[in-house]
Backbone bond lengths (Angstrom), bond angles and torsions (degrees), N, CA, C in turn:
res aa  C-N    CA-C-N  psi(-1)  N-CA   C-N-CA  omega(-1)  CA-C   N-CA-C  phi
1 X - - - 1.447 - - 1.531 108.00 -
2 X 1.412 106.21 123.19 1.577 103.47 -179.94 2.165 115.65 -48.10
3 X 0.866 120.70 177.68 1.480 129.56 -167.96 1.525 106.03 -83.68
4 X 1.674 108.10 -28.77 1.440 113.95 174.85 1.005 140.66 -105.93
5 X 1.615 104.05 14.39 1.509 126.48 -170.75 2.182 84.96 -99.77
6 X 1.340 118.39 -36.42 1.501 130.43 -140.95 1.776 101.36 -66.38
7 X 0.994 114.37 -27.68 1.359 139.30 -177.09 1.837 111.21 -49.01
8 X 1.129 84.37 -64.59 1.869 112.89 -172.51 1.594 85.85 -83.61
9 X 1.300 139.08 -63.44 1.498 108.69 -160.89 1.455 108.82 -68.74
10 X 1.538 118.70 -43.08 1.386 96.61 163.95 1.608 122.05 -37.49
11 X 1.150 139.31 -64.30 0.957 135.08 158.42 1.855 138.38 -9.47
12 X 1.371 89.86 -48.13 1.385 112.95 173.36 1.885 99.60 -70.87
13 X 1.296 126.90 -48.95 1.347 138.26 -160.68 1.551 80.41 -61.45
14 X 1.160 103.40 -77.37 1.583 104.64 -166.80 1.363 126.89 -36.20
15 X 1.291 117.49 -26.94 1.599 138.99 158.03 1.252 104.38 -54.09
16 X 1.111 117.83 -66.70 1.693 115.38 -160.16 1.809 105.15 -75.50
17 X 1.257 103.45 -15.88 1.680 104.74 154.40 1.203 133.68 -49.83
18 X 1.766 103.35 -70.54 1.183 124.55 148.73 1.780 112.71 -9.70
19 X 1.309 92.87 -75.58 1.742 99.56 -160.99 1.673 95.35 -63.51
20 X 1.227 131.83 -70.73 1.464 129.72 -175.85 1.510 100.44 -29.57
21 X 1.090 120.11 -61.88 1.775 122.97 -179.37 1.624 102.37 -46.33
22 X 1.224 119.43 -33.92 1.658 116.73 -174.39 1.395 92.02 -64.67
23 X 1.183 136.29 -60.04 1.633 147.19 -172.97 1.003 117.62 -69.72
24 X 1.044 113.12 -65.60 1.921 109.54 166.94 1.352 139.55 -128.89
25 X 1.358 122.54 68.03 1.095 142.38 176.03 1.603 104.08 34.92
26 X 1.629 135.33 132.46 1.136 132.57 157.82 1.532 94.24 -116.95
27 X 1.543 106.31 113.71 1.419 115.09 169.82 1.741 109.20 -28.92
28 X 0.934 113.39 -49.83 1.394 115.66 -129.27 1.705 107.37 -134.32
29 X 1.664 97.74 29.85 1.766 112.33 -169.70 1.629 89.10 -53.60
30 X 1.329 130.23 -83.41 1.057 109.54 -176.37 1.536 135.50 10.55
31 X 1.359 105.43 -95.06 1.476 102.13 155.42 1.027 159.49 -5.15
32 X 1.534 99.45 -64.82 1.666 117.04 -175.45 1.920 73.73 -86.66
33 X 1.331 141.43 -102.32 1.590 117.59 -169.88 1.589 107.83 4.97
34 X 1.154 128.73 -59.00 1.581 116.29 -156.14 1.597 99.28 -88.78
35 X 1.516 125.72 -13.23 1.062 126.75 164.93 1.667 132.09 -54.82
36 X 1.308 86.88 -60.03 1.395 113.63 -175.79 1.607 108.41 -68.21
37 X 1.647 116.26 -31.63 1.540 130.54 171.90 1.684 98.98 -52.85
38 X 1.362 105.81 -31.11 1.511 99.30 -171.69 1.860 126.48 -88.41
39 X 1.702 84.43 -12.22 1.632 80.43 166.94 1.733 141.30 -66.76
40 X 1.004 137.00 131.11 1.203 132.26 179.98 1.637 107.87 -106.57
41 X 1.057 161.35 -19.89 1.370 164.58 -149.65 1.590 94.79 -146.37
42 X 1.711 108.51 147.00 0.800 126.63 121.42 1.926 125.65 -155.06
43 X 1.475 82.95 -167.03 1.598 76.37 -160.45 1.457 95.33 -145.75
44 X 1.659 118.66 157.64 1.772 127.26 -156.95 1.703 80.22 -135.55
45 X 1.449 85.17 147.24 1.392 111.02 172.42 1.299 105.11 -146.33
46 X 1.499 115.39 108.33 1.773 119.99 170.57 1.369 109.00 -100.82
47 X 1.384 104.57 124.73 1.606 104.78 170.26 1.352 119.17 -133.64
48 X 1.604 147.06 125.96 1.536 114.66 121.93 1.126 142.36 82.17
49 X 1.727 88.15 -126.83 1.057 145.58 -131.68 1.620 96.91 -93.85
50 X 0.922 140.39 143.37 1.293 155.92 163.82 1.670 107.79 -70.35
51 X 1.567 95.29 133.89 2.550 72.79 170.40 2.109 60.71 -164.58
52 X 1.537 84.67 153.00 1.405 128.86 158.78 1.508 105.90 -92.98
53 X 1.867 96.19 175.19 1.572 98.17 -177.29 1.313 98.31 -107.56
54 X 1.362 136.50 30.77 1.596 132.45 135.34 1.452 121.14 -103.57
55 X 1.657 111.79 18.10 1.561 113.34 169.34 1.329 106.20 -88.84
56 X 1.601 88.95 169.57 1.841 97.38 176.31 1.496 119.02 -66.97
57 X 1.018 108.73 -39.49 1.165 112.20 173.24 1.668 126.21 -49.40
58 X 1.497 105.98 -46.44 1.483 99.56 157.86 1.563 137.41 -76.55
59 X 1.484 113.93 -20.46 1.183 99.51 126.88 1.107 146.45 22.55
60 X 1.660 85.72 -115.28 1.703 109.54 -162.95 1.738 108.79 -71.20
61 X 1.302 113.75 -18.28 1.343 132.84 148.10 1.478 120.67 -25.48
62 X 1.372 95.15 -73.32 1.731 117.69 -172.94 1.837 98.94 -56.90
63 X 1.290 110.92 -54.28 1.649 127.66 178.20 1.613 116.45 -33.11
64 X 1.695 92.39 -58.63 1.008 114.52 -155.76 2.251 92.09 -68.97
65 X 1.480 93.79 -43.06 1.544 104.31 -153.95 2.596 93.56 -75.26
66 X 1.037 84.30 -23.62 1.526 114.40 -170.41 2.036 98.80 -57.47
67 X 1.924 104.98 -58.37 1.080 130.93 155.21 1.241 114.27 -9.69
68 X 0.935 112.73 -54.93 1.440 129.77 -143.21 1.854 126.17 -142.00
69 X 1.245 85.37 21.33 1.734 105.50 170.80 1.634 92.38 62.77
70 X 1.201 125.52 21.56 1.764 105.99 176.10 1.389 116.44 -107.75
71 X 1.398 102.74 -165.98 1.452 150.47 166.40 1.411 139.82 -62.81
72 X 1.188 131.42 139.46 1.054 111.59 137.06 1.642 126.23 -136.75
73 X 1.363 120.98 160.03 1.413 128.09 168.76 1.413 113.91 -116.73
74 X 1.649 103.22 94.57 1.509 132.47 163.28 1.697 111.48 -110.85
75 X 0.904 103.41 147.56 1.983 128.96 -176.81 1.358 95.81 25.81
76 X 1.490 109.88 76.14 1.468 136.18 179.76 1.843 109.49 19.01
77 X 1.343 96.10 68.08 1.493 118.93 -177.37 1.397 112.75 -141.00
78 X 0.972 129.59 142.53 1.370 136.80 140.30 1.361 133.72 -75.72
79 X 1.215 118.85 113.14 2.120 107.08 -163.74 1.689 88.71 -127.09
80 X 1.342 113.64 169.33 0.938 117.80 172.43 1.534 102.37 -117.30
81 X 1.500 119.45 -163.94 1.910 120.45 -163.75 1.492 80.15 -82.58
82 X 0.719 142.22 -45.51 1.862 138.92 -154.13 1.675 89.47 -81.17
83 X 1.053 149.73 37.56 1.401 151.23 -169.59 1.635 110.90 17.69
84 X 1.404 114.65 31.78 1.511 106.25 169.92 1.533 125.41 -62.23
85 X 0.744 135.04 92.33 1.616 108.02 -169.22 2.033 105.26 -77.66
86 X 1.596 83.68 122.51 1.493 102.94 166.20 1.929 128.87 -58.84
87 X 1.256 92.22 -34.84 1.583 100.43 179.28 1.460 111.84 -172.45
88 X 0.914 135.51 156.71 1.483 148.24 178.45 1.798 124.06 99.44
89 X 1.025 124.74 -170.38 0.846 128.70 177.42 2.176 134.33 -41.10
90 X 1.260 70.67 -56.14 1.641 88.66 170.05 1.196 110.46 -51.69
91 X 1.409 125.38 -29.62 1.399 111.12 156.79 1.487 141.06 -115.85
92 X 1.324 84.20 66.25 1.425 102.03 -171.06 1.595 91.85 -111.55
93 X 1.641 93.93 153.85 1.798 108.00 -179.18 1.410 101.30 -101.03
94 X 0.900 110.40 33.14 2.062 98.99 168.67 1.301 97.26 -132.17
């Protein structure tokens, strides 16, 4: 993603925070806001292909995102390399 596009999609992330927090409480929106304020990079991956989170592909994902002090946003979640998920669905208990 160019450097001047990164601005506004952060922006957008923070929205779709927002709304998940409308639905299901994120303890700790705060936070992840001052989190996400801190990203500078990101990066898109379109695929396909189907992959689980014991394929290679996720993986080299985690590596790649690990690299580089990041993130990722898979099945409208935010997880980190340690598979925490920060917000969204994926960590939901139902």
């Amino acid at each position: 993603m160019a450097s001047s596009e990164i601005a506004e999609h952060l922006k957008g992330l923070e929205g779709y925070a927002r709304t998940c927090h409308e639905s299901d409480t994120i303890p700790n929106l705060e936070e992840v806001f001052a989190y996400i304020k801190c990203l500078r990079q990101a990066y898109g991956l379109i695929t396909e292909n189907d992959f689980g989170f014991d394929s290679k592909l996720w993986v080299i994902l985690k590596k790649i995102a690990d690299s580089v002090d990041g993130v990722l946003f898979v099945c409208d979640s935010l997880v980190d390399t340690k598979d925490l998920v920060i917000f969204g669905p994926l960590g939901s208990d139902e």
